[in-house]
C-alpha positions in Angstrom: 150.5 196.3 51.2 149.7 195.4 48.0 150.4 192.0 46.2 149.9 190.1 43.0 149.5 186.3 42.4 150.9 185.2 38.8 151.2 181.6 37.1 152.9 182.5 34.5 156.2 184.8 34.2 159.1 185.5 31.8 162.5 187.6 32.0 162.9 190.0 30.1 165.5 190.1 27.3 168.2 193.0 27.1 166.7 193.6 23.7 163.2 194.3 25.3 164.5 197.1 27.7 167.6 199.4 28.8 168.3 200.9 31.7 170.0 204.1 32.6 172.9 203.2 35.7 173.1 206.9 36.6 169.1 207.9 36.6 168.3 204.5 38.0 165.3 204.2 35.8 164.5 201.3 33.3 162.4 202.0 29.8 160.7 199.6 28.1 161.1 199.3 24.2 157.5 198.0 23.5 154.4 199.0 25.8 152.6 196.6 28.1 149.3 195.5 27.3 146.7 196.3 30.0 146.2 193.0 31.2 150.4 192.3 31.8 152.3 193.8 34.8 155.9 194.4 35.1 158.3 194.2 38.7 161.8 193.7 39.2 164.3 192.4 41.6 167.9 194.0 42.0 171.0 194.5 44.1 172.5 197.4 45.0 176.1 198.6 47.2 175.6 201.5 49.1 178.9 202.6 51.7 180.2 199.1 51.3 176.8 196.8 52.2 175.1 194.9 49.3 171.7 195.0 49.5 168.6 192.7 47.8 165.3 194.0 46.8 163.3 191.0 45.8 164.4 187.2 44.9 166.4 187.0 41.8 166.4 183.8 39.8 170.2 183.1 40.1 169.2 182.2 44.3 168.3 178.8 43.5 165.0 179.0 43.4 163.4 176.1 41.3 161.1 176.7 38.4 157.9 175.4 40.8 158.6 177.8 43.4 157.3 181.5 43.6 159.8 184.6 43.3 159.1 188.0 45.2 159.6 190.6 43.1 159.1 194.3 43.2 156.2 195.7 41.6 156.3 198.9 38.9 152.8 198.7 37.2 149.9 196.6 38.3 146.9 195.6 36.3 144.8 198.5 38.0 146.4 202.3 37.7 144.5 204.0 40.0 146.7 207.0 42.3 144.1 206.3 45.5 146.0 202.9 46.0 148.9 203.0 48.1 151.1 201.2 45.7 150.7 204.8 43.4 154.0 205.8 44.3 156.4 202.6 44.3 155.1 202.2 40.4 156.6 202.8 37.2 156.3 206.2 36.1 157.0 207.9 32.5 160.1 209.8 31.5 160.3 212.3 29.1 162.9 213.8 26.9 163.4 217.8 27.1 165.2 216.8 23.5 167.8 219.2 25.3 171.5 218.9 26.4 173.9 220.9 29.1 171.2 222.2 30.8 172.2 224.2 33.5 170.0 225.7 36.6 170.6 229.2 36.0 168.2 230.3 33.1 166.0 227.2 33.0 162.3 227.1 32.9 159.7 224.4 32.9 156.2 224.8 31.6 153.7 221.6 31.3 150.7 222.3 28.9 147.5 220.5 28.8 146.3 220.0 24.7 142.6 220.5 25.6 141.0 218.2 22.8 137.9 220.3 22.8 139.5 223.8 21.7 143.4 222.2 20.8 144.6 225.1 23.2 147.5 224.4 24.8 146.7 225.7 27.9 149.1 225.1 31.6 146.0 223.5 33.6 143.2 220.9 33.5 139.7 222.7 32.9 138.2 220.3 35.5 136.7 221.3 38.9 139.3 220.7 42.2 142.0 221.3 40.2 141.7 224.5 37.5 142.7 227.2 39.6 146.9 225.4 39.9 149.0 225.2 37.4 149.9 222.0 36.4 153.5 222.3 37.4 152.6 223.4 40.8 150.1 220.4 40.6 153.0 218.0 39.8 154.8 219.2 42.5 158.0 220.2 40.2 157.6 223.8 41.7 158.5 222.7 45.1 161.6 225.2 45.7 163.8 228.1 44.6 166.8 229.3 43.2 168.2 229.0 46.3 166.9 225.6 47.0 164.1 227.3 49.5 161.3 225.5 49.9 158.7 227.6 47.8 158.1 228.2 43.9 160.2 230.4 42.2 157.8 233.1 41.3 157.1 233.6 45.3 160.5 233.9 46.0 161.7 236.2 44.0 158.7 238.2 43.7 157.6 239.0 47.5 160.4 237.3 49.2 163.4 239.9 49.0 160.9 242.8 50.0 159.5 241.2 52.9 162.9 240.6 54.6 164.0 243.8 53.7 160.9 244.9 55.7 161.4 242.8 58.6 165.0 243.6 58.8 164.1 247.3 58.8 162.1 246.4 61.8 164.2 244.6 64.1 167.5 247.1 63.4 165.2 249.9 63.6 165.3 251.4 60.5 161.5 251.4 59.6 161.5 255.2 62.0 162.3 257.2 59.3 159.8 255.3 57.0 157.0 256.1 59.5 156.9 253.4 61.9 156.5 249.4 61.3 152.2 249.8 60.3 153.1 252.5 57.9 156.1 250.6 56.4 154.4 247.7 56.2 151.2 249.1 54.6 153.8 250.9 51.7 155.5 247.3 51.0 152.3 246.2 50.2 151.2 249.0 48.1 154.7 248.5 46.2 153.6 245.4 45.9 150.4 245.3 44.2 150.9 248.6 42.5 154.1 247.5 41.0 151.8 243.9 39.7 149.4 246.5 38.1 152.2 248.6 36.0 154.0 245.5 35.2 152.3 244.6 31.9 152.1 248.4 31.6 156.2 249.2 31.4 156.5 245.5 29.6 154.4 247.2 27.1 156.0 250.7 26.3 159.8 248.6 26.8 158.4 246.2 24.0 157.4 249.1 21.3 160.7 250.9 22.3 162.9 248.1 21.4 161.1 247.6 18.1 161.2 251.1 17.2 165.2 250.6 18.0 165.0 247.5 15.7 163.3 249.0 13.1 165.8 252.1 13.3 162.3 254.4 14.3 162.9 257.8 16.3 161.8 256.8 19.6 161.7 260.3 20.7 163.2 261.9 23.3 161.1 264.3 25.5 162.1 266.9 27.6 161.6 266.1 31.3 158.7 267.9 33.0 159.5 270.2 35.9 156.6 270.7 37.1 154.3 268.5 39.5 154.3 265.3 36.7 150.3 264.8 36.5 149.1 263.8 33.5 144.9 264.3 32.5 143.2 261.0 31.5 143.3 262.5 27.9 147.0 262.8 27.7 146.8 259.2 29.3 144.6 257.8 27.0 146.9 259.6 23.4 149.6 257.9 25.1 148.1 254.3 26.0 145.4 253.3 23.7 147.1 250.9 21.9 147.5 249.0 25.2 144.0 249.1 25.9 143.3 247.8 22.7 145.9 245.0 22.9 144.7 243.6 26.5 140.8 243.8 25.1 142.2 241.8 22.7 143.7 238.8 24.6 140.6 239.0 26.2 138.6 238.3 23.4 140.9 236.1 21.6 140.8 233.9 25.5 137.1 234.2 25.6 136.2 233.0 21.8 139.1 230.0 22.1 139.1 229.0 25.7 136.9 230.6 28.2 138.6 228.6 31.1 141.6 230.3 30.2 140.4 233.9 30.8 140.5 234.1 34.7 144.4 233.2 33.9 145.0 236.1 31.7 143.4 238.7 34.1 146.3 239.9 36.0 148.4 240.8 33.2 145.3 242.0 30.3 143.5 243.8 33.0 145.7 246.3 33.6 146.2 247.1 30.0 142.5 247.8 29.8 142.6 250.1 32.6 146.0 251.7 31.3 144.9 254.9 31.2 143.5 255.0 34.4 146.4 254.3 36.3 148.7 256.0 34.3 146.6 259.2 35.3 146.1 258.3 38.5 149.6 257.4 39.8 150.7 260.3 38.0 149.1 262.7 40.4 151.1 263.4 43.5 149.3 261.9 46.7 149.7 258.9 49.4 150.3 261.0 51.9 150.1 257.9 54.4 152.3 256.1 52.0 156.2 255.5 50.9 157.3 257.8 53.5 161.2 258.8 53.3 163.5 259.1 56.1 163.8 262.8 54.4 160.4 263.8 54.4 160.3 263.3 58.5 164.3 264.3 59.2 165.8 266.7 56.8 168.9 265.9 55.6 172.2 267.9 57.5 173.5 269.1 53.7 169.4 270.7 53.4 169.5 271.8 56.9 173.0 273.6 55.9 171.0 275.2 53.1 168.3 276.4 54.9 170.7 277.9 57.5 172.4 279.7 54.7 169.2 281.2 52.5 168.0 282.4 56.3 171.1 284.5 57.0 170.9 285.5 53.1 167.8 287.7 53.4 166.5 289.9 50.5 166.9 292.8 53.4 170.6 292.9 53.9 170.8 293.0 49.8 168.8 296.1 49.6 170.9 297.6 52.0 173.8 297.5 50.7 172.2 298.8 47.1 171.2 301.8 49.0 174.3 302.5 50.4 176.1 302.3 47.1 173.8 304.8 45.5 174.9 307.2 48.6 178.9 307.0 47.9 179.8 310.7 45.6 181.5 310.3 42.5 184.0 313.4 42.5 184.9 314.9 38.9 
């Protein structure tokens, strides 16, 4: 508990502050000085029951005796004391209206005075490696109103119980068995984080060459095996090289803190080529395993069947024996 002895109080004017009946929150129209504290007293109806928080002045209490009020904001603002979360807290304006929940997205910035980088973390030690709106807490659930951020969720969340539910209905057999489907959901996984800023890159210059009415080019599709030499990799993605090694050194010169944050998405631009070459080379053997590749399917059984009783034998055969038949003049 936490309580406050004052001498001297006033009541505030309607002109001094308003308050919003459907937020339940009250704004002040000037600011409190450091030295002055604010609390209330109220009544409220909830399912037919009236309810009093504090003494209002209207109880006949006489101008000698004390009133117990509510407190919003103390003398001392420190977030150790227990009265941290009973206080008066700020309220901003978005400055927008309608907002619905589908499409909406929150970011809170920290202006760091030493760089004027508006950056979504505090550079301080404990707390640099969250982002502030995961530090607020206003990343507590999902879409679905699940209890975990947004970006887990619909990242990892719909592969993961696709796995599982290939593993209790039994499904994950003609994947390999649960360790190998397991191991490949992964591998999607953090393969499909690496090429991420790598397709965002090659979508981004195709819609501006559609915007600036460019031939995008349309190349024939390769029949053979698909691997591509890390020079053909590099003609096709040093521009993205050069782009990540520039947010890198753009980060490094304006706000060094802020590099470690920019890793996942510029580092795999640096390395473009690299894994463009690499993943283009057929392999994984262990890996992304297809029901097909372990049970053929019963139309390529068919086929086989077929091409088997089809032999090059039986058609030479019957060449011969038409050569054999006389022509009569």
């Amino acid at each position: 508990m936490c309580s406050y002895d004052l001498e001297n109080a006033r009541k505030l004017t309607e002109a001094e502050f308003t308050y919003n009946a459907q937020l339940g929150f009250i704004s002040l129209n000037l600011p409190l000085n450091n030295d002055e504290v604010l609390a209330v007293s109220y009544e409220y109806t909830y399912k037919g029951e009236t309810y009093k928080v504090g003494e209002l002045s209207t109880d006949g209490s006489s101008g000698q005796e004390a009133l117990i009020l509510k407190l919003l904001k103390p003398t001392i603002i420190n977030p150790k004391r227990k009265i941290w979360d009973l206080m008066m807290k700020n309220v901003y304006s978005i400055g927008a209206y309608q907002v619905g929940q589908e499409g909406f997205r929150m970011n809170i910035l920290y202006n760091n005075p030493q760089t004027s980088v508006l950056i979504p973390y505090f550079p301080f030690e404990g707390v640099k490696d969250e982002q502030l709106v995961q530090l607020l807490e206003m990343d507590r659930i999902n879409y679905n109103y699940q209890p975990f951020a947004d970006g887990v969720g619909l990242l990892f969340l719909p592969k993961v119980l696709i796995a599982i539910k290939a593993g209790f209905d039994g499904r994950v057999v003609g994947f390999g068995g649960i360790l190998r489907a397991a191991a490949s959901t992964l591998a999607e996984v953090a393969l499909s984080t690496l090429t991420a800023p790598i397709f965002l890159m090659f979508q981004t210059r195709s819609v501006s060459q559609v915007l600036r009415g460019a031939d995008g080019g349309w190349p024939a599709q390769s029949r053979g095996d698909g691997s591509l030499s890390f020079g053909d990799a590099w003609s096709a993605s040093y521009w993205i090289v050069l782009a990540g090694a520039a947010v890198i050194g753009a980060a490094q010169m304006l706000s060094p803190a802020l590099v470690p944050w920019l890793l996942p998405v510029a580092l795999p631009m640096v390395i473009s080529p690299v894994l463009i070459a690499w993943l283009s080379r057929p392999g994984f053997p262990t890996l992304f395993t297809t029901p097909t590749e372990i049970a053929a399917a019963p139309i390529m059984v068919l086929q086989a069947d077929v091409l088997s009783r089809w032999s090059p034998s039986a058609d030479t055969e019957a060449d011969a024996s038409a050569d054999a038949i006389p022509f009569a003049e």
